[in-house]
Structures are given as structure tokens and as C-alpha cells.
N, C-alpha and C positions, 0 to 999 in steps of 0.2 A: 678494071685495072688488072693487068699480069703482076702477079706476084713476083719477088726477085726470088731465086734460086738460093737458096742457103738462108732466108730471113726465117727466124725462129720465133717473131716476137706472135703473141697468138691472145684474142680475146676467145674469154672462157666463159659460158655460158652455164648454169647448172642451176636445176628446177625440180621439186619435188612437188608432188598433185595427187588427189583425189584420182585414180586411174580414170579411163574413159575411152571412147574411141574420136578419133582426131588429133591428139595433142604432138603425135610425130608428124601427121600433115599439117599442122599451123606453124609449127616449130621450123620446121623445112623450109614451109613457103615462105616465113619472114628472112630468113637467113639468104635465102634465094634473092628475096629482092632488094638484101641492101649488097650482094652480086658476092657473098662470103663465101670464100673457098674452104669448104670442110674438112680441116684434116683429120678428125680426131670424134667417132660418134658414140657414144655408149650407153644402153640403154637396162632399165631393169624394172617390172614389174614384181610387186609381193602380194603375192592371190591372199595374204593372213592378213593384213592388213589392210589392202586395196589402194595403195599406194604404187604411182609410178615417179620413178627418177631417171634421171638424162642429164650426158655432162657431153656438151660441143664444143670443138673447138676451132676456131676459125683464123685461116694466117689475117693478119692484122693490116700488113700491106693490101690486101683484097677489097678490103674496102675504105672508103673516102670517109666516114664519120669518124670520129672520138669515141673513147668507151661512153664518156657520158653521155654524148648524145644515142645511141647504141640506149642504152639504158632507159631514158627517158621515150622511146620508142620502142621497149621492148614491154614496158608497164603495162602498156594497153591491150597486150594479148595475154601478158600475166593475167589481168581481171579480166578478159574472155577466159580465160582456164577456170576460173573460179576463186572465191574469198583467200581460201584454205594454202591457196598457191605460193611454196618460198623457193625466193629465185637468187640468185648473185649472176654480174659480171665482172669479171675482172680484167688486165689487160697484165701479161703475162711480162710487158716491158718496166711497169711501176716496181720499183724495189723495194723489196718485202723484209721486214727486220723480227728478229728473233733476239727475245732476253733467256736467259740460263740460268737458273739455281743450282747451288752444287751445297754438297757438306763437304766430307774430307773423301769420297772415292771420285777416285778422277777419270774410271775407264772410258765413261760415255761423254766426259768434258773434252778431253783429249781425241776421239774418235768425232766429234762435230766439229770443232774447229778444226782438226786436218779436214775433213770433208768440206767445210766451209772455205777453206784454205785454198784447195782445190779444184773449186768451182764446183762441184759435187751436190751443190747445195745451195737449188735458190733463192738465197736469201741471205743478208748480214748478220752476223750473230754482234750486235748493237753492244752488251753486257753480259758480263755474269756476274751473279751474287752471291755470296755464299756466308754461311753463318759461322766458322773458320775461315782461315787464312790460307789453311793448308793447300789451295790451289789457286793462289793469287799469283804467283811464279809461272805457271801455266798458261793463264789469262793474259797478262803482260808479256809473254813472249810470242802471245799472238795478234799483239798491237789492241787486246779489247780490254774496254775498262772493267777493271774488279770494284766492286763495291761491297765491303764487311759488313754484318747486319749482325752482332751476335744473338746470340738465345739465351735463357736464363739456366745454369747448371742445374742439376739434377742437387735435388736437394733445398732450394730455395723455398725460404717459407713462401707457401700454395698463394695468399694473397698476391704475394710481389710478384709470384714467377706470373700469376697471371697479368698482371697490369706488363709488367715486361715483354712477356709473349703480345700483348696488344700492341703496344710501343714499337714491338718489330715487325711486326705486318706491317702497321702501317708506315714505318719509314719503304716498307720493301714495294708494297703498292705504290707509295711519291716516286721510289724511282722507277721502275718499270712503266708506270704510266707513262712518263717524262719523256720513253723514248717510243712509246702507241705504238708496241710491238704487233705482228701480227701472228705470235705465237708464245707463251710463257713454257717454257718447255722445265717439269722436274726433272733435272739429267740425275737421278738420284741422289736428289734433296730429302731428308730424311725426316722432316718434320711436317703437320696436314695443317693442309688450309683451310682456315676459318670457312665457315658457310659464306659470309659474305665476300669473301675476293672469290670464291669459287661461284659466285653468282656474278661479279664482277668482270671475271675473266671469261665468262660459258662462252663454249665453242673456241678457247685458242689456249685454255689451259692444261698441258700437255704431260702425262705421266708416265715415267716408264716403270713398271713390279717386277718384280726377281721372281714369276711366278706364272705360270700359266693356270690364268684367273678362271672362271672363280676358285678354283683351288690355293689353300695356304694364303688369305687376305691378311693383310698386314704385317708385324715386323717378323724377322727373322723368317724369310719363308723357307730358308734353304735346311733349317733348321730342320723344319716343321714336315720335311721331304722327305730328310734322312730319316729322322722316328718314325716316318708312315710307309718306310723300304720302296719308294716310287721307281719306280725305273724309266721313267722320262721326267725330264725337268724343264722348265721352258721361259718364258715372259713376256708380257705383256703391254701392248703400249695402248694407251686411253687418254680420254677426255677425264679431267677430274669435275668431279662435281659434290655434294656435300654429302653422298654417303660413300661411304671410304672404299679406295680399292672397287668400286662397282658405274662406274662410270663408260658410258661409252666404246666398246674394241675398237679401236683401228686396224692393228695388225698384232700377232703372234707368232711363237716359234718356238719348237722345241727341241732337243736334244738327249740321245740316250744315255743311260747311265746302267751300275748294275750293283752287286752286291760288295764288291768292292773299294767302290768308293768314298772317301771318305767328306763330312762335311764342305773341310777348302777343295777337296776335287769337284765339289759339285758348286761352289761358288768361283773358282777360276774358271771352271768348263761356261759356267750360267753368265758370266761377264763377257762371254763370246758374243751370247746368244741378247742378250740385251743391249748391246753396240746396236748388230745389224735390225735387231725390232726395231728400237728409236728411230733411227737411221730411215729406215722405210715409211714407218709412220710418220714423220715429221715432215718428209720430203713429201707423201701424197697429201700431207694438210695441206701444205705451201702451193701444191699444184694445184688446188681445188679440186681435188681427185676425190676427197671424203664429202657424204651428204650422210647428216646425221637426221631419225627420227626419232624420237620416243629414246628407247634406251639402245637402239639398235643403230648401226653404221650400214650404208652402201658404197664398198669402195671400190670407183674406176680404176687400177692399178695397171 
């Protein structure tokens, strides 16, 4: 089948393995024979590990099958690669939906939804939630729904606030499931997730830090920069998982700074720099561009 000229829709292939010799010529020859025009190949072996990864990408019009049948025919060279083999297909035309957590800063609420606005971004941003109000105005002038969860104030006797902090997980888990996002993005949401949603969400639980990790984990990092006289400052975008701030990189970036700066100049300058992390990060989630191992990422960008 000729492809048409300007079709963008593309099934995504990606597979991580026990390295070996062969698995670029199996990979190939199957792609070959269901007549898949490759536009998109990437490959990376880790000698420390022994690990190989590959992400394909193939125009969609190219070939006559479904992703799932595609799938159910690619299993069977999955188990020729071996036990240990994880794979996805995707099809880059199914539309892909993204939930939002916010508190009260809105730089990277405001910067996703223009993005998403814009086409920029593919995928819908379904929701955001937030534990204030203060960017419900925001959310609704983007046509998405806001959904208020509050949190229990500082100062609430320890038994309530805990039963209350339970209470709001789990209202925040009923909705976000509701809409089986394919990403929970923290757009700087300021409170951690229970162990259990963060085993609940793995692999699409999406965190942005005000910190180029592992340096300065947890709150106040810009804080914690200025006391230590840093002269670059940066952030962070990861997988959250249940120990804090130490989850999976996707991407980072930093920014110079010097002796002059003060605290807000290094969180207005830091709020630049965590726009466009997210930003990148969330986009190569969305693409199937990240293959996560262990604690480490390989990402086709």
C-alpha cells in the first residue's frame, strides 16, 4: 500500500530485552512483512546493564492491519526474544487524555493548556484538580473541567487530618480514574502521594521539582539553592513513585544564576525552566518516546 503524502497517523512500536545478537533483524523482518514503511528507528544498547531498547515507528496507512491485530502478531516474536521482553504498540491516531493536579501556582497550568490549546500537545487535557480554587478560573476558560478536592489545614488534630488526607486521595483517585488518563501529570501540585496511588498510577504518574534532582529533594528547593550559593539552578521532570522526589528522569534543565540573585529571582527565573521540562517531558511520555528500566529512563527524543 503507498502511503498518502502528509498522513501523520503512525503505529509505535517499543521493546526493551535482554541484549543479544538478532533482535534488529527480527524486528525488521517482521515490520518488512506486514510491508511497514519505517519512518522513525531508534535504537540503544547499556553494556551496565545488558539491556537493549528500540522504539519504531511506522506510517499507519502502510499497512492493511489494526494496531491490534499488529499486536497480537507481534507477541509471538516478543516470546522468540525472550520471557524478560516488554513491549507496547500504540497507534498514534487513538486520542490520548491527560488529568492535571494543581495547588495555587499556575505557571505550568497555564503553559499546558496553551500548549494543549494549540495543538502542541498530543493529547486532551480531560481535567484538573486542584486542592484550592485559586486556578479554577483558569481551567474553565479553557473549556476543562475543575474539580476541588480540598486538604486538611495545617494544624488539624494529626488523627483527622490523617483520616481527611485519606478521604481526599481517594475522592482524587474516583476522579481521575473516571477519565483512564494516559498520564496524571503533578503540574506543581504540592502535596505526595500515598504509596498506593503511586503504585496505582506507575509509569503515567508525572512530576515536575523546582530542582535539578537529586539535588535539594523536597520542599522549598529554591530555598535550599540560595543557602548553598548554587550557581545553576534547574528542574526536574519524573515518574513519581513512593520514594519521594527520586523517581525515574525523563528530562531536565538548567539555568545560570550568580551571586546576586535573590530567592524570587531564582524562582521566577526557575518557573521558566520548569514550564519547558514538563513541557518536553510529558510530550515524549505521550509519544512513546520514554522506555523506563529499573530506576533509569531511555529516551528517543
Amino acid at each position: 500500500m503507498n502511503p498518502a503524502v502528509g498522513d501523520d497517523r503512525r503505529f509505535v512500536l517499543t521493546l526493551g530485552c535482554p541484549d543479544r545478537t538478532g533482535i534488529v533483524a527480527r524486528i525488521s523482518a517482521f515490520l518488512a512483512e506486514l510491508g511497514g514503511w519505517i519512518v522513525e528507528a531508534a535504537y540503544h544498547a547499556d553494556e551496565d546493564t545488558g539491556w537493549f531498547f528500540t522504539r519504531q515507528a511506522i506510517r499507519a496507512s502502510s499497512v492493511e492491519l489494526s494496531a491490534y491485530e499488529i499486536r497480537e502478531r507481534f507477541a509471538k516474536v516478543a516470546a522468540e526474544l525472550g520471557p524478560e521482553t516488554e513491549w507496547s504498540l500504540h497507534d498514534s491516531g487513538e486520542p490520548k487524555r491527560v488529568v492535571l493536579l494543581v495547588s495555587k501556582e499556575g505557571h505550568c497550568l497555564h503553559d499546558l493548556l496553551g500548549r494543549a490549546a494549540g495543538g502542541e500537545l498530543p493529547a486532551t487535557i480531560t481535567a484538573v484538580i486542584g486542592n484550592h480554587r485559586d486556578l479554577e478560573p483558569v481551567a474553565r476558560a479553557h473549556g476543562v473541567a475543575f474539580h476541588h478536592v480540598p486538604f486538611p489545614a495545617a494544624g488539624t488534630d494529626d488523627d483527622a487530618r490523617v483520616e481527611a488526607r485519606t478521604a481526599a486521595f481517594a475522592r482524587i483517585r474516583e476522579i481521575v480514574d473516571a477519565h483512564d488518563p494516559h498520564a496524571v501529570v503533578l503540574a506543581r501540585f504540592m502535596q505526595v502521594l500515598p504509596p498506593e496511588l503511586c503504585e496505582h498510577w506507575t509509569g503515567r504518574a508525572i512530576n515536575i521539582h523546582h530542582s535539578f534532582l537529586p539535588s535539594f529533594v523536597g520542599a522549598r528547593p529554591y530555598h535550599q539553592a540560595f543557602a548553598r550559593g548554587v550557581k545553576l539552578i534547574g528542574a526536574t521532570c519524573h515518574y513519581v513513585t513512593g520514594e519521594l522526589d527520586a523517581g525515574p528522569i525523563i528530562e531536565q534543565d538548567v539555568t545560570r544564576i550568580d551571586h546576586s540573585d535573590t530567592v524570587p529571582d531564582m524562582v521566577r527565573q526557575g518557573r521558566d525552566i520548569e514550564k519547558l521540562v514538563l513541557a518536553r517531558g510529558l510530550r515524549w511520555h505521550l509519544e512513546d518516546r520514554v522506555l523506563v528500566h529499573g530506576r533509569k529512563t531511555v529516551v528517543f527524543s
